[in-house]
ZAMARGU-4260 file (C-alpha; in steps of 0.2 Angstrom, whole numbers, plus 5000, padded with zeros to 4 digits):
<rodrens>
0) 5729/5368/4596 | 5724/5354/4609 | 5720/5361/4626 | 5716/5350/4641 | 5708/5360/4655
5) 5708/5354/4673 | 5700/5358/4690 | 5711/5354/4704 | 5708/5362/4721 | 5717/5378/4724
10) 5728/5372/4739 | 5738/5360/4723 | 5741/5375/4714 | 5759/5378/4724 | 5763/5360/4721
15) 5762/5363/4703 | 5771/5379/4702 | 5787/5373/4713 | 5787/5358/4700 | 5790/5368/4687
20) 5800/5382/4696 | 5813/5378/4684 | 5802/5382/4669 | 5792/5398/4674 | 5787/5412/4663
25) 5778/5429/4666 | 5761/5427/4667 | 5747/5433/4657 | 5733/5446/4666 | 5726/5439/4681
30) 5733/5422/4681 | 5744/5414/4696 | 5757/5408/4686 | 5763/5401/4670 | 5778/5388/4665
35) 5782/5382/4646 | 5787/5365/4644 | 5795/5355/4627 | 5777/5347/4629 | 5766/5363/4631
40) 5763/5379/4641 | 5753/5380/4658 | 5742/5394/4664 | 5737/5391/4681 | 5721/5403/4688
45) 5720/5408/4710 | 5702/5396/4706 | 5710/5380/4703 | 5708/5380/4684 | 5725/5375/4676
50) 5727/5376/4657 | 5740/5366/4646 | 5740/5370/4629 | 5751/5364/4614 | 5757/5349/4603
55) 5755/5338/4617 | 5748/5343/4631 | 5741/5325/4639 | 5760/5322/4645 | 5759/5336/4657
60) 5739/5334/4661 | 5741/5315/4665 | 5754/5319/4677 | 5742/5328/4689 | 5729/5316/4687
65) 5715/5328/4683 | 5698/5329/4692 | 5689/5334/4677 | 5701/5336/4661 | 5691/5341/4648
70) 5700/5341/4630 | 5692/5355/4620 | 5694/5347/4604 | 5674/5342/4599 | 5673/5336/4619
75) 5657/5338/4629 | 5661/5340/4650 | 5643/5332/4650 | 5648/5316/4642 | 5651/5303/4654
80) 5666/5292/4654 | 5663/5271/4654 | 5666/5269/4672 | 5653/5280/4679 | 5642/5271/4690
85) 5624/5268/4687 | 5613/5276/4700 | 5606/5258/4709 | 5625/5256/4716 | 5622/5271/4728
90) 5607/5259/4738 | 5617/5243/4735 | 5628/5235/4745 | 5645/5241/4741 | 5664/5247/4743
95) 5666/5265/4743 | 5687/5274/4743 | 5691/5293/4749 | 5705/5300/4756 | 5711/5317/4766
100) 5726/5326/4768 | 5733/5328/4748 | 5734/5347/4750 | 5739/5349/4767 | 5757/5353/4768
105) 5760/5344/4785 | 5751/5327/4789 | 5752/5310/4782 | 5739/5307/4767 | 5726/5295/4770
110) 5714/5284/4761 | 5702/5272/4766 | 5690/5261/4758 | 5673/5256/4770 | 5661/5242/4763
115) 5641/5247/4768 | 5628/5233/4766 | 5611/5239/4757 | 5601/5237/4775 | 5617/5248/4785
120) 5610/5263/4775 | 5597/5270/4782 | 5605/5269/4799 | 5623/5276/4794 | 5611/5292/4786
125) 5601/5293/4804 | 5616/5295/4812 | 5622/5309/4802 | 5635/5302/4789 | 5635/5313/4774
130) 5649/5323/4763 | 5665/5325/4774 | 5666/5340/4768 | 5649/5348/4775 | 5657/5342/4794
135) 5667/5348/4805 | 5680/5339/4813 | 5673/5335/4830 | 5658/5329/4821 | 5669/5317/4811
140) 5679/5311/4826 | 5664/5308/4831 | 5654/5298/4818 | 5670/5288/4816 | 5669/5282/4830
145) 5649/5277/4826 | 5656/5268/4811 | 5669/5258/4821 | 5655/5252/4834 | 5644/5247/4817
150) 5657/5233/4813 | 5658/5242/4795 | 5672/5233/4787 | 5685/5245/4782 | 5704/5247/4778
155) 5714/5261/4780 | 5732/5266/4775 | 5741/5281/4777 | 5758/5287/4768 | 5768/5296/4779
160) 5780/5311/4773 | 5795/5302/4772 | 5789/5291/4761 | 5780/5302/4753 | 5796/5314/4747
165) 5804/5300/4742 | 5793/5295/4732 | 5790/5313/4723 | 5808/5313/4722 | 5807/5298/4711
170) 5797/5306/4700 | 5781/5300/4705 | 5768/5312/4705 | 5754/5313/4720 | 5740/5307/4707
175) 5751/5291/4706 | 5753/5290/4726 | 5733/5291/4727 | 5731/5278/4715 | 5743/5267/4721
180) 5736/5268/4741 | 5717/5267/4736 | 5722/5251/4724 | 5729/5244/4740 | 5716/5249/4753
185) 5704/5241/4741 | 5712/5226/4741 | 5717/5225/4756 | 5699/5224/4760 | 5692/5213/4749
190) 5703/5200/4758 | 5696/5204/4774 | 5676/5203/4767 | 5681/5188/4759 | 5671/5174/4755
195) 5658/5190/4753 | 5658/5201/4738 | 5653/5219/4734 | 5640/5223/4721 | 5653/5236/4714
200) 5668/5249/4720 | 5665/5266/4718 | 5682/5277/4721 | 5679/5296/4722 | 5686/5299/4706
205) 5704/5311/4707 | 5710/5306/4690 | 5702/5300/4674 | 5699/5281/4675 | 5713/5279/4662
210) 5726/5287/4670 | 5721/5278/4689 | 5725/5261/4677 | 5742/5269/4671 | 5747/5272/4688
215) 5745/5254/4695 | 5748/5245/4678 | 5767/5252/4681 | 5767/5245/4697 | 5761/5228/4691
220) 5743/5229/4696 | 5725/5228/4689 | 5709/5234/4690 | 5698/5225/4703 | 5682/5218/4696
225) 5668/5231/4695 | 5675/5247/4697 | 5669/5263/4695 | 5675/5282/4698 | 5665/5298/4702
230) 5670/5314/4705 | 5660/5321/4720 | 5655/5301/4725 | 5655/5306/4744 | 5638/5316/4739
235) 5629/5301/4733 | 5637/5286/4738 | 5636/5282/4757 | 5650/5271/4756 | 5661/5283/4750
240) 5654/5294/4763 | 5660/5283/4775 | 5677/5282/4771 | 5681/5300/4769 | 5676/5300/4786
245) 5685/5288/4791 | 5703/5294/4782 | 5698/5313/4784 | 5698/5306/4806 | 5713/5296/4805
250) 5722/5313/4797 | 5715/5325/4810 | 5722/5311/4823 | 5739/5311/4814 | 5739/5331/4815
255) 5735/5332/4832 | 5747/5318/4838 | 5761/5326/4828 | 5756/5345/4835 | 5759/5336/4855
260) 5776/5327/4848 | 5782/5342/4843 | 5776/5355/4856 | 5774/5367/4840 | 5758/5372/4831
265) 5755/5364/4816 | 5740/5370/4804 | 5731/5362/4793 | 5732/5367/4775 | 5747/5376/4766
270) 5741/5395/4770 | 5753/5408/4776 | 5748/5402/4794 | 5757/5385/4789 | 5774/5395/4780
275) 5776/5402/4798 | 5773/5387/4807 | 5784/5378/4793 | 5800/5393/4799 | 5798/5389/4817
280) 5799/5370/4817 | 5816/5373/4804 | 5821/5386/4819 | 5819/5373/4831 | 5822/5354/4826
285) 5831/5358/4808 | 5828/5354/4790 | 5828/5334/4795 | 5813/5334/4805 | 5803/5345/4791
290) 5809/5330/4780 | 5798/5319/4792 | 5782/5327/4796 | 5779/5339/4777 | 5777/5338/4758
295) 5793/5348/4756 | 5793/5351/4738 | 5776/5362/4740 | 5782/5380/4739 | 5779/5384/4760
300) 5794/5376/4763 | 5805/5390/4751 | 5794/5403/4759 | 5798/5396/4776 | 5817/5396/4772
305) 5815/5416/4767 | 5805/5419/4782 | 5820/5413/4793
</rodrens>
């Protein structure tokens, strides 16, 4: 029976199960919940490891975009797809694209795409740019604003929550928001470097290559020339390093500006700390403004609404 297993971060796991609230089942042993579809059933594990299984399970797969889906059937997770990049991009001069705020439940999602020169390198490293991830916020505040006094040449573009629901009201998944915004900060940046041109693009991979070129293609849009996709690309690429840093600081900027505006807290993440702050903005300011500043359909905003 065709299986397609992907990793997703754990915070997406209650984006998934409100999608298919409609179509949960019980559970096997130790798993966080399951849902069967026409297309196939889905096991979803507390780790991020979410299993679909049956006739066809790519049509539910593709909709998340997988970090790494692996289809059992005579697949190797060591085999490498056509558009990994060789290792002489990561000291070339080149365009690398991240982006922050996917699992947060309040917050704008973020991407950016930074261009780094082969002779900016070294200096970027020395002043301490490395995996996002590995840094704490006032450490990318502050490298950010290093990067901005370097001149790197960088786009950035943030979707607002608005936006955002209406787009996942549409249908569209956030796999297809992603590809769309890093497809647009890409370009948007190539028309700024212009006359010059990168050695290659390297996007932190969110989605298999294929389904990133669904998502634009159905929007009219096409692959730019020399692009590559890398899960983890924020580890080797110092490009992409860069531009996780710079959207992971226009997101922290976006979350404390909102926090002031409202006068409420407003974590980061989608923990129980976020239901509760979710309960007392509704208190407050109403369903309207939730509308504005969160992902609504992830699942804090019914436990929000229950703790009310």
């Amino acid at each position: 029976m065709p299986q397609i297993v992907l990793n997703l971060p754990p915070s997406r796991l209650n984006e998934l199960k409100t999608y298919y609230y409609k179509q949960l089942k019980t559970p096997p042993a130790h798993a966080y919940f399951a849902a069967k579809t026409p297309a196939c059933t889905i096991t979803a594990y507390k780790s991020g490891k979410v299993l679909f299984q049956g006739k066809s399970p790519e049509s539910e797969a593709n909709r998340w975009g997988s970090t790494e889906a692996v289809k059992k059937e005579k697949t190797k997770s060591s085999v490498q797809h056509a558009y990994h990049p060789k290792e002489s991009l990561f000291t070339s001069s080149h365009i690398g694209s991240d982006e922050a705020g996917t699992g947060d439940y309040f917050g704008p999602i973020t991407v950016a795409a930074a261009y780094v020169r082969s002779d900016q390198i070294a200096e970027l490293k020395a002043i301490g740019v490395k995996d996002s991830k590995h840094l704490t916020d006032p450490q990318i505040t502050m490298l950010a604003k290093k990067i901005v006094e370097m001149k790197i040449p960088y786009s950035l573009l943030r979707l607002n929550n608005e936006k955002y629901n209406q787009w996942q009201r549409k249908g569209w998944s956030q796999g297809k928001m992603k590809a769309l915004l890093h497809h647009q900060a890409l370009d948007r940046l190539l028309e700024k470097m212009a006359p010059e041109k990168p050695e290659g693009i390297l996007i932190d991979q969110f989605a298999q290559p294929n389904v990133y070129q669904k998502h634009i293609r159905s929007e009219g849009f096409s692959l730019q020339e020399n692009v590559y996709f890398m899960t983890k690309a924020e580890s080797y690429s110092i490009a992409v390093a860069v531009a996780s840093i710079i959207a992971r600081s226009a997101f922290v900027k976006a979350m404390n500006n909102l926090e002031a505006d409202i006068g409420l807290p407003v974590p980061k993440g989608a923990s129980s700390k976020v239901d509760q702050a979710a309960a007392s903005i509704l208190r407050a300011y109403g369903e309207d403004k939730l509308e504005q500043i969160a992902k609504v359909h992830f699942a804090n905003t019914q436990k929000a609404k229950k703790l009310m």
